[in-house]
C-alpha positions as a Markdown table, in Angstrom:
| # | Residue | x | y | z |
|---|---|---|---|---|
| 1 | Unk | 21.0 | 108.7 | 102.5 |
| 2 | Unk | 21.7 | 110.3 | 105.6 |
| 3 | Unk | 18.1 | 110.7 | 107.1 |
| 4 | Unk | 18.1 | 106.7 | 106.6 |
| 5 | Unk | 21.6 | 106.3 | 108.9 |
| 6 | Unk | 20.0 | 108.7 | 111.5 |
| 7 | Unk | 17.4 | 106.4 | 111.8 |
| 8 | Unk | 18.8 | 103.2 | 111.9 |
| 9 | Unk | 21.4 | 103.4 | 114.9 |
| 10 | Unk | 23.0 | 100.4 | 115.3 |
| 11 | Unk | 26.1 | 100.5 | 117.9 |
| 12 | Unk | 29.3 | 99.7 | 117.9 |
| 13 | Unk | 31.2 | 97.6 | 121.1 |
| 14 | Unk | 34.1 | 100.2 | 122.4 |
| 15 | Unk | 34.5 | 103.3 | 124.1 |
| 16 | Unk | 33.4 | 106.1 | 121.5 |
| 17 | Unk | 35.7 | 107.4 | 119.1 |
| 18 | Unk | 35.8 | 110.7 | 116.9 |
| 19 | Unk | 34.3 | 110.2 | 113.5 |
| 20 | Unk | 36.8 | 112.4 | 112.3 |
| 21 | Unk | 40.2 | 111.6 | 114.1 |
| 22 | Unk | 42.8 | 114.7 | 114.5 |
| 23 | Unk | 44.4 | 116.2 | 110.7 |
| 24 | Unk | 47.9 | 114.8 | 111.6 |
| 25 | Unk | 46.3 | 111.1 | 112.1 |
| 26 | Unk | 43.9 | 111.9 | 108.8 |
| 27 | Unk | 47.5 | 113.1 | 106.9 |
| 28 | Unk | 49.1 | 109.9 | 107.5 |
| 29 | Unk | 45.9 | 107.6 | 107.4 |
| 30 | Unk | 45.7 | 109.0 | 103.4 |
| 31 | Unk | 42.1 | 110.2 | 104.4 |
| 32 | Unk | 40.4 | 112.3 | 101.7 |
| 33 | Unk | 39.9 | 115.9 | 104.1 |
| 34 | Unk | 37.1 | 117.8 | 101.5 |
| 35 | Unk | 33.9 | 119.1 | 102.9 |
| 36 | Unk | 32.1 | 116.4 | 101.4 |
| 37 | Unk | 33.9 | 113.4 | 103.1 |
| 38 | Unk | 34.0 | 115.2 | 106.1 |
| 39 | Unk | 30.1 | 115.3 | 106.2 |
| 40 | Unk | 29.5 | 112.3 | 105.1 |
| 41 | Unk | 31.5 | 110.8 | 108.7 |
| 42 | Unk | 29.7 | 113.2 | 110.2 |
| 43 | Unk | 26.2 | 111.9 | 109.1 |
| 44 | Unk | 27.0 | 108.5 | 109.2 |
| 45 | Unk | 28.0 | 108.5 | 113.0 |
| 46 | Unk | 24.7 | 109.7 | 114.0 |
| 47 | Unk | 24.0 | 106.2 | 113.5 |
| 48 | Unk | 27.2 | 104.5 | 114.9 |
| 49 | Unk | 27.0 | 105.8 | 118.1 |
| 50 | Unk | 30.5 | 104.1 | 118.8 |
| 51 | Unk | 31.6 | 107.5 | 116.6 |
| 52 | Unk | 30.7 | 110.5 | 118.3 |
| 53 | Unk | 32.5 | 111.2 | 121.5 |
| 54 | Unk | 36.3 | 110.7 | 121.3 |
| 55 | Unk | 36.4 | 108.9 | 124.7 |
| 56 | Unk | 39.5 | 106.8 | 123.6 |
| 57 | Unk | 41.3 | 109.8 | 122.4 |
| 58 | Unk | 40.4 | 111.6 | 125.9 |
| 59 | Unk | 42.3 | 108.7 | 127.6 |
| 60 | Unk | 44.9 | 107.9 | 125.6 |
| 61 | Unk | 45.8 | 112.1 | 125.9 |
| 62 | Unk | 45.3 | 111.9 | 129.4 |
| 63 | Unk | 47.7 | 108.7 | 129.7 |
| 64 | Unk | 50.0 | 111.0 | 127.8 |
| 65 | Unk | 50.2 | 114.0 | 130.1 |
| 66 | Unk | 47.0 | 115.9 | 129.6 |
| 67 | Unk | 45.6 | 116.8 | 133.1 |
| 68 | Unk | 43.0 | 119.9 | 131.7 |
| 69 | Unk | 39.3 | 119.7 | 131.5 |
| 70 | Unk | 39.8 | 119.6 | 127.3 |
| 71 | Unk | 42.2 | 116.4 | 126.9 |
| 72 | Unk | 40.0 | 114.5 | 123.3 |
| 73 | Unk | 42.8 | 114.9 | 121.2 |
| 74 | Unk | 41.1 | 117.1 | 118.8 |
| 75 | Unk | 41.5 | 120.3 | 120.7 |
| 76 | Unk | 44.1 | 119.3 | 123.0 |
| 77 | Unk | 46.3 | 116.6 | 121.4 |
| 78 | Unk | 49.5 | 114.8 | 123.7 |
| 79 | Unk | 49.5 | 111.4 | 122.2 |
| 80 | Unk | 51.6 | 110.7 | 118.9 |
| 81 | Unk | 49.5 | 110.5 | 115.8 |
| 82 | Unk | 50.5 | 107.2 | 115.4 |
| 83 | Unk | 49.5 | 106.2 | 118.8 |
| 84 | Unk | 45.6 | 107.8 | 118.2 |
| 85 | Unk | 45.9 | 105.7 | 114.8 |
| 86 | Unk | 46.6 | 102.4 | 116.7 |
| 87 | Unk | 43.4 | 103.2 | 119.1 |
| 88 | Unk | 41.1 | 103.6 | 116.5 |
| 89 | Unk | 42.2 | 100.4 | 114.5 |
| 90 | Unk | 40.6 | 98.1 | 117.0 |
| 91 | Unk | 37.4 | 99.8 | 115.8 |
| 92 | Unk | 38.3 | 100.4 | 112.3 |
| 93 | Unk | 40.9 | 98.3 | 110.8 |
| 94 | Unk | 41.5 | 98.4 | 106.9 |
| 95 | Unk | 39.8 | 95.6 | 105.1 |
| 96 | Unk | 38.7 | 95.1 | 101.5 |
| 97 | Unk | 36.1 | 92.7 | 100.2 |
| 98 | Unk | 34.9 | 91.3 | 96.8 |
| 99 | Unk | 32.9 | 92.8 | 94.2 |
| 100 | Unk | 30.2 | 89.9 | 95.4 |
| 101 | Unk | 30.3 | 90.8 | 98.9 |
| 102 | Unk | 29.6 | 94.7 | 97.8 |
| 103 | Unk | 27.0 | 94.0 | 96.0 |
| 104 | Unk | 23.8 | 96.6 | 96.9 |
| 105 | Unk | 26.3 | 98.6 | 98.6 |
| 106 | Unk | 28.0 | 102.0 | 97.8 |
| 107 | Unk | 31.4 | 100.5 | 98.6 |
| 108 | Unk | 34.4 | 100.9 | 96.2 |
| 109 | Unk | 35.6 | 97.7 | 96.6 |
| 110 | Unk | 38.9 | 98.2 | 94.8 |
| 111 | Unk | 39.8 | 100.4 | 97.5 |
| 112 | Unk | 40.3 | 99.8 | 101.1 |
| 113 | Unk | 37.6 | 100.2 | 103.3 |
| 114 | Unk | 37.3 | 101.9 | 106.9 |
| 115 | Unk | 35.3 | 104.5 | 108.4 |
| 116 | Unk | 37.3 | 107.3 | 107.8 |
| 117 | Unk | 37.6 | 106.8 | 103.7 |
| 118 | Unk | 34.4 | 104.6 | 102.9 |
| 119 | Unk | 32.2 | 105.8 | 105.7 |
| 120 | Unk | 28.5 | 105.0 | 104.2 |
| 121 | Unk | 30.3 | 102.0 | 102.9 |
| 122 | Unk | 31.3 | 101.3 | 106.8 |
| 123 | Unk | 27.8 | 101.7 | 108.2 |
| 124 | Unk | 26.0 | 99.4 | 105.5 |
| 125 | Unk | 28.4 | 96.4 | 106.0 |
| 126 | Unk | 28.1 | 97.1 | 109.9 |
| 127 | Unk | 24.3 | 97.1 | 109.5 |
| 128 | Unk | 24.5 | 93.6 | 107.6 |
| 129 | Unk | 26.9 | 92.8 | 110.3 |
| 130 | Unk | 24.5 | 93.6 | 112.7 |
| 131 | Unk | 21.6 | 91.8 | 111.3 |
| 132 | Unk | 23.4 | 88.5 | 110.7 |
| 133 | Unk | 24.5 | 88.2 | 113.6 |
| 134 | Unk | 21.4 | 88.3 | 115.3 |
| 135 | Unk | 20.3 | 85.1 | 112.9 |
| 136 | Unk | 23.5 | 83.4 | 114.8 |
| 137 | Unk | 26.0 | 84.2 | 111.8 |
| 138 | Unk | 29.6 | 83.0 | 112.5 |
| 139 | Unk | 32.0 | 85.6 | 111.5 |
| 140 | Unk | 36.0 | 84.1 | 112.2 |
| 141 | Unk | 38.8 | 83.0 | 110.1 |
| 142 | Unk | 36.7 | 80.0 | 108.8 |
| 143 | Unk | 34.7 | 82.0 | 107.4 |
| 144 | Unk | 37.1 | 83.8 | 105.8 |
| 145 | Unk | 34.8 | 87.1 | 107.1 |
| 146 | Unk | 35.7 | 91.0 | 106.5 |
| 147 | Unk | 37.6 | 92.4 | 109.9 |
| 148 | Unk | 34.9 | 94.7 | 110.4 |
| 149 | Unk | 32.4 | 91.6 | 111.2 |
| 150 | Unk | 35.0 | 89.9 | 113.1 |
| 151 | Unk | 36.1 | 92.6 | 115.3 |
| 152 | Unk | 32.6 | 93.8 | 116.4 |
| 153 | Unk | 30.5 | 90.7 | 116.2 |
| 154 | Unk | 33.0 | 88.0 | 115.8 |
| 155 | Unk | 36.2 | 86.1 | 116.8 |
| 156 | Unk | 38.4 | 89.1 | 117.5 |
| 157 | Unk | 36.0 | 91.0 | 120.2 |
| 158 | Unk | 39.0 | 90.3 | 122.5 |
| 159 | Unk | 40.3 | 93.8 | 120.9 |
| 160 | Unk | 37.1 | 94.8 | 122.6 |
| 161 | Unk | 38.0 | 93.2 | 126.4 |
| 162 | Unk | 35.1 | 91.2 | 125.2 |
| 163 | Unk | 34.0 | 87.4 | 124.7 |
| 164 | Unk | 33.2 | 86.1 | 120.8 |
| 165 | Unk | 29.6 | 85.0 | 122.3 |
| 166 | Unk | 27.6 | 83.8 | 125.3 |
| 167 | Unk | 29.0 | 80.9 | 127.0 |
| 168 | Unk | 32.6 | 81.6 | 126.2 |
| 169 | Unk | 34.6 | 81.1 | 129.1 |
| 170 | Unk | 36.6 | 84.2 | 131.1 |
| 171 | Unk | 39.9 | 81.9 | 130.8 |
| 172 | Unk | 39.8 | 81.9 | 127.1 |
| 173 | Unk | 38.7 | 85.7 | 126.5 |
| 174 | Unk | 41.7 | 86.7 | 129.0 |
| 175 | Unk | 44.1 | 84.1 | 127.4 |
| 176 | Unk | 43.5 | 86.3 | 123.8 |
| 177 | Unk | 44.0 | 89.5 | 125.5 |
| 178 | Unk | 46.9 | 88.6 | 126.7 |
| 179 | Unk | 48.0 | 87.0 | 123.8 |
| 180 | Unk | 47.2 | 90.0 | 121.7 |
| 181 | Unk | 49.2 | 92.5 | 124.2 |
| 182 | Unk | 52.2 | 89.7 | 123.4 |
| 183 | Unk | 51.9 | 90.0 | 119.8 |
| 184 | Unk | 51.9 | 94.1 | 119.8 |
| 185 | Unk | 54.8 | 94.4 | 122.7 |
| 186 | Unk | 56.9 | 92.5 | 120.3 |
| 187 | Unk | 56.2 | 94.9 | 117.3 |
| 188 | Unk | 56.6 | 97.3 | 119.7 |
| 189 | Unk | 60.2 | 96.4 | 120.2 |
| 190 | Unk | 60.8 | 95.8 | 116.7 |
| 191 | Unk | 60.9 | 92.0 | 116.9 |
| 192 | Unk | 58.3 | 91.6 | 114.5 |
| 193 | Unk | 58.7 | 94.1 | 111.6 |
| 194 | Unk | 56.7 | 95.0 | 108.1 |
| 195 | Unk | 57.8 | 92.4 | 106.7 |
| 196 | Unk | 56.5 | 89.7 | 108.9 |
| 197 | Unk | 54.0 | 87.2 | 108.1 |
| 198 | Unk | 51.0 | 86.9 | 110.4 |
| 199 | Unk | 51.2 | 83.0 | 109.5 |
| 200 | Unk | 54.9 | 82.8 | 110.7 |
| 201 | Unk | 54.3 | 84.7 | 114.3 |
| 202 | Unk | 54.9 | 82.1 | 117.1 |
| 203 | Unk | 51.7 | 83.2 | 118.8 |
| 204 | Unk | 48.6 | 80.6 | 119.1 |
| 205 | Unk | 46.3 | 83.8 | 118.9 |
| 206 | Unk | 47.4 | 85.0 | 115.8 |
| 207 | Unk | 48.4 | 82.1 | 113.9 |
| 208 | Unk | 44.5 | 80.6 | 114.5 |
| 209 | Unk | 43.2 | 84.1 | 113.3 |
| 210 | Unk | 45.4 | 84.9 | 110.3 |
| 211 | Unk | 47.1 | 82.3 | 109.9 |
| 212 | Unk | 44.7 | 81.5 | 106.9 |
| 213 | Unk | 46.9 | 84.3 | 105.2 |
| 214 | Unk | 49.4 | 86.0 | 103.6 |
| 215 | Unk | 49.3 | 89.3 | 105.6 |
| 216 | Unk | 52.1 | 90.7 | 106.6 |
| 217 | Unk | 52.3 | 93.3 | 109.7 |
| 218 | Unk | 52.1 | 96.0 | 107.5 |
| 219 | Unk | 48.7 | 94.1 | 105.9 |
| 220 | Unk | 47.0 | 94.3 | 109.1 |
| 221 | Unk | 48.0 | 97.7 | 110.4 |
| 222 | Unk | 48.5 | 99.8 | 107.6 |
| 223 | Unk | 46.8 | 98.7 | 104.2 |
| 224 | Unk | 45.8 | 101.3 | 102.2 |
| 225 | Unk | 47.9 | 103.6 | 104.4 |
| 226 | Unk | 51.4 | 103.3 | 103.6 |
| 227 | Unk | 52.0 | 106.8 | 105.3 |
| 228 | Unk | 51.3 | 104.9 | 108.8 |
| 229 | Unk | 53.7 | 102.4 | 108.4 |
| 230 | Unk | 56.8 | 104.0 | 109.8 |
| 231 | Unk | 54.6 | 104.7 | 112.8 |
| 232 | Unk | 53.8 | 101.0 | 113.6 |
| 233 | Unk | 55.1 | 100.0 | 116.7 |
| 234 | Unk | 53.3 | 103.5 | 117.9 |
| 235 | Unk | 50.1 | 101.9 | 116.1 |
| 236 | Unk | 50.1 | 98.1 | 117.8 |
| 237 | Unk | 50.8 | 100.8 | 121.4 |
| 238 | Unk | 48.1 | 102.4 | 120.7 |
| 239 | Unk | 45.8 | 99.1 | 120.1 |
| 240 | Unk | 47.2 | 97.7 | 123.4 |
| 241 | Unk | 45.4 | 101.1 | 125.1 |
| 242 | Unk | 42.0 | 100.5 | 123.3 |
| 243 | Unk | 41.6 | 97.2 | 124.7 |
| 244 | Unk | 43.3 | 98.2 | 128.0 |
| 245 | Unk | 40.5 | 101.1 | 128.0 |
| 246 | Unk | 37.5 | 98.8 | 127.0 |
| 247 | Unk | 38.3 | 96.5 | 129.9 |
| 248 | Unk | 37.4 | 99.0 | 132.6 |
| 249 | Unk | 34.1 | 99.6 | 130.2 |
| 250 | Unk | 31.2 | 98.3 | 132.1 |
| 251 | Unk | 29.4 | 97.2 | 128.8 |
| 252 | Unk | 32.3 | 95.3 | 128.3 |
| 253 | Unk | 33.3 | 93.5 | 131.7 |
| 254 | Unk | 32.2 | 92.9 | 135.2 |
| 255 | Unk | 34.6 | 93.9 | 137.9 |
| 256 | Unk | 35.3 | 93.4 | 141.6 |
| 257 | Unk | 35.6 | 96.3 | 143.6 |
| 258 | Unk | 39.6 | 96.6 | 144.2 |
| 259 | Unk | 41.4 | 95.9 | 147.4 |
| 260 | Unk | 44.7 | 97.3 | 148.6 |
| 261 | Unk | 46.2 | 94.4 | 149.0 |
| 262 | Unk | 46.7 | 93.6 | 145.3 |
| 263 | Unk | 49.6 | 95.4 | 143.4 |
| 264 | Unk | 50.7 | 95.4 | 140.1 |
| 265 | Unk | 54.1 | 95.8 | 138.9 |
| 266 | Unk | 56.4 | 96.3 | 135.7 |
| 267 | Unk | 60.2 | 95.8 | 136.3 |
| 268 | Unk | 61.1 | 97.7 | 139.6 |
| 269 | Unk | 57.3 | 100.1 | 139.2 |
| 270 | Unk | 54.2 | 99.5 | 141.6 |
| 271 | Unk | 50.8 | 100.3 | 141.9 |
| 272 | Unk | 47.6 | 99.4 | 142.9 |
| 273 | Unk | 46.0 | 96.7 | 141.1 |
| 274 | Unk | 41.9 | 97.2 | 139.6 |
| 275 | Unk | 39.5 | 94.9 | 140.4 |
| 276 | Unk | 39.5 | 91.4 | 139.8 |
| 277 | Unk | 37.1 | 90.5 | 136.4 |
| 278 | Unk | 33.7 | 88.4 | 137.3 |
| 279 | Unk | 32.8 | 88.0 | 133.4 |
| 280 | Unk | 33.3 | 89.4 | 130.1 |
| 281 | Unk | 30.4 | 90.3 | 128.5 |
| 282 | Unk | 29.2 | 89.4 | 124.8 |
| 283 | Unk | 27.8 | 91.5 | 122.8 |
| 284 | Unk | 25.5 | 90.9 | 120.0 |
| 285 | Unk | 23.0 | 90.0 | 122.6 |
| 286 | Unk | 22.8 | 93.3 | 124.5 |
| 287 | Unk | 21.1 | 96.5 | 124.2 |
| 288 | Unk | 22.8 | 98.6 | 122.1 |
| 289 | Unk | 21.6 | 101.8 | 123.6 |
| 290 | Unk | 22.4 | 100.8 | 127.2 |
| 291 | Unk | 26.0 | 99.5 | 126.1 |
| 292 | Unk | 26.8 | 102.6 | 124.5 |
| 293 | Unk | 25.4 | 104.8 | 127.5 |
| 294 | Unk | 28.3 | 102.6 | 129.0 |
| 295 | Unk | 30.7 | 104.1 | 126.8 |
| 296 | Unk | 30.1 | 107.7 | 127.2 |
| 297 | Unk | 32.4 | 110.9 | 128.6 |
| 298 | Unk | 29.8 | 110.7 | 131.7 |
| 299 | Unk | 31.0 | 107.3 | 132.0 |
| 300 | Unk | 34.6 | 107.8 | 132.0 |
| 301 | Unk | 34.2 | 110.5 | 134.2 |
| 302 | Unk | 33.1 | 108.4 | 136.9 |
| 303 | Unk | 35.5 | 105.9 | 136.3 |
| 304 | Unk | 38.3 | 108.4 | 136.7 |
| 305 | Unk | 36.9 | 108.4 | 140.5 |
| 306 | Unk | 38.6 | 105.4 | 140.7 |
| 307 | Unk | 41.8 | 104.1 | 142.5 |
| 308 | Unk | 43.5 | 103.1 | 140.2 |
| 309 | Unk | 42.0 | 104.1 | 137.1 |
| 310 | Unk | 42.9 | 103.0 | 133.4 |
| 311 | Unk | 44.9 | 106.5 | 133.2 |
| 312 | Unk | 47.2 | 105.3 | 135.9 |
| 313 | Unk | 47.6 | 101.8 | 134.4 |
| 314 | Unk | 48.4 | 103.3 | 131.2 |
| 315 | Unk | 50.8 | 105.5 | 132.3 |
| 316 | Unk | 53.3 | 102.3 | 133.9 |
| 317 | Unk | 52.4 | 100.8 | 130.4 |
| 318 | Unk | 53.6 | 103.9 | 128.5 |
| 319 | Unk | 56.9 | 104.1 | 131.2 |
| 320 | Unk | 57.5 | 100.9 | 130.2 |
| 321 | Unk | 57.5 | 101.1 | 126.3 |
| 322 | Unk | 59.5 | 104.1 | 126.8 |
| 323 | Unk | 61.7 | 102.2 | 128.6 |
| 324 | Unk | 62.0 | 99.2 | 126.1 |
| 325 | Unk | 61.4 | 96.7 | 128.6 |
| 326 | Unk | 61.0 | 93.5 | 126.9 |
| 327 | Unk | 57.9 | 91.1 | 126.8 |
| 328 | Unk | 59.1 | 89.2 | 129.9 |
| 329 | Unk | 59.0 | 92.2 | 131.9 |
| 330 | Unk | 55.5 | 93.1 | 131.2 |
| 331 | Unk | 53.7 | 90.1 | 130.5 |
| 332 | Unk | 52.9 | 89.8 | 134.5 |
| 333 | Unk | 51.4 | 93.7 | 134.2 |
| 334 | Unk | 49.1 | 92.3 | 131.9 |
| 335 | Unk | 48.0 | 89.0 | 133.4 |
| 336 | Unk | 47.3 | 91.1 | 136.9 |
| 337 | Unk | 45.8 | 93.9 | 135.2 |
| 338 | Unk | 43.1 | 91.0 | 133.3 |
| 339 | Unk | 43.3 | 89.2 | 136.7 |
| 340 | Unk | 40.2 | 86.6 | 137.2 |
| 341 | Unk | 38.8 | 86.2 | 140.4 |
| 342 | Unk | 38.2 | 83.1 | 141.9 |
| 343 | Unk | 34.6 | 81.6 | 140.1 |
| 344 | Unk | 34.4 | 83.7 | 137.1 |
| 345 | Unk | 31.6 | 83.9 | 134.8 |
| 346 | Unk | 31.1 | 82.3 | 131.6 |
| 347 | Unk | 30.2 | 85.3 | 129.1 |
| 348 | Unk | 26.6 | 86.7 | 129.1 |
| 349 | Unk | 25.1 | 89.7 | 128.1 |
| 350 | Unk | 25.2 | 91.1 | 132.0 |
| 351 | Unk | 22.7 | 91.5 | 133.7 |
| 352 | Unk | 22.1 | 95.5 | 133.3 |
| 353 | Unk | 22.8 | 95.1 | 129.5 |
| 354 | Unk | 20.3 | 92.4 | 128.4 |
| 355 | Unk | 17.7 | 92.9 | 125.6 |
């Protein structure tokens, strides 16, 4: 079983991610911790090389204080459990599926699925994902497709910092980014709770993708996890930083070099703004290999050479939350952060990322 996941290697469209998370995120994610689950991750991520290098957990520690030369959360852990739990979600959010939709799969399909419980399970449906998609499959609310197709191949690549296809325009990816940021800022602050229905949220974004529905916030976070949900609002943070980091991921979007005469600010707080975005890319059309080389530690590292960086831009964000500021205090972080510049591009592959 494994040899055949080795061999395989599709990708998935984020900065990489531990296939095993940290034990405090496992505890409270209901994850099975015996040998034989742990080596099962293990093996299948040889093949998901979005699983491998905890790049997200690196940042996301680093935003949180860690300055050292060890800072991936496994062996050097600053950022809540709850926080590392929200990261990975935008890359493996809990989803079941019909016995019809498992069929010729090992999947358990009366239990939830994700990497970290189901991870052979995972890679299969990812691989079908994969292979669809590349026949011009639709995955989005319509569809009525799992998350896991809709978050790396279909409507929800925003959680990405990336367009749902080629053609889409900047405008639109940006306006769901932004949107999305709204959405968790206000769980954040407790003005959506648990009990909320997706269907009921006054946000276009979210209506048009769950809206379909009878999720609550608890469905989308936290099913099949109940231990995670009094760590929530710490979990729709933590998916805020994912696609904050996969929006300085050059697999992911085009930027202009910044200038110093852009600033952005939260409340009374300053700082440099990035560069301006030229496109978002799409991926199903990409290399895989070259978009995750895109994704890697040597990757980061470069970026961190950068003024600003996403470590400083998470840091106002995590002042802020800290701070309780409301939605009407961040919400122009956010649209200079995702800033277009003057004659964006509709979204493409890029040019260093094409098959």
């Amino acid at each position: 079983m494994f040899l055949v996941v080795a061999a395989a290697s599709p990708t998935v469209g984020a900065h990489k991610l531990s296939p095993t998370g940290t034990s405090e995120e496992r505890r409270l994610s209901g994850v099975q911790g015996s040998w034989i689950s742990s080596l099962e991750r293990s093996a299948a991520s040889f093949g998901l090389k979005a699983f491998g290098e905890p790049v997200h957990e690196e940042i996301t520690n680093r935003i949180y204080g860690c300055d050292g030369n060890i800072c991936d959360g496994l062996d050097s852990t600053r950022a809540p459990a709850g926080v590392l739990a929200g990261v990975r979600w935008n890359d493996d959010p809990p989803f079941r599926i019909s016995s019809g939709e498992g069929k010729g799969t090992n999947c358990k399909v009366t239990q939830t699925i994700r990497f970290q419980t189901q991870p052979y399970c995972w890679y299969q449906l990812f691989d079908d994902a994969n292979d669809r998609a590349a026949t011009g499959a639709v995955f989005d609310a319509q569809s009525r497709s799992a998350m896991l197709y809709r978050t790396h191949f279909g409507d929800l690549q925003f959680l990405h910092a990336m367009a749902a296809a080629d053609g889409v325009s900047a405008a639109q990816t940006r306006g769901l980014m932004i949107d999305w940021a709204e959405f968790n800022w206000r769980v954040m602050r407790g003005e959506y709770r648990l009990e909320t229905r997706l269907k009921d949220v006054p946000n276009e974004t979210i209506r048009s993708r769950f809206g379909r529905t009878d999720w609550y916030v608890q469905d989308l976070y936290t099913l099949g996890s109940p231990g995670l949900r009094q760590h929530v609002r710490d979990m729709a943070f933590g998916s805020i930083l994912h696609t904050l980091q996969d929006s300085f991921a050059e697999g992911h979007v085009d930027r202009a070099s910044a200038v110093p005469s852009r600033a952005c600010s939260i409340g009374g707080a300053q700082m440099d703004a990035p560069g301006l975005i030229v496109e978002f890319h799409a991926y199903n059309r990409q290399d895989h290999d070259l978009h995750a080389q895109a994704d890697s530690r040597g990757a980061l590292e470069a970026h961190l050479q950068d003024d600003p960086d996403v470590v400083d831009l998470g840091r106002q964000l995590l002042k802020a939350y800290k701070q309780e500021r409301a939605w009407e205090e961040v919400k122009p972080f956010f649209e200079c952060v995702y800033a277009l510049n003057e004659a964006p591009r509709d979204a493409t592959s890029g040019d260093r990322f094409a098959k």
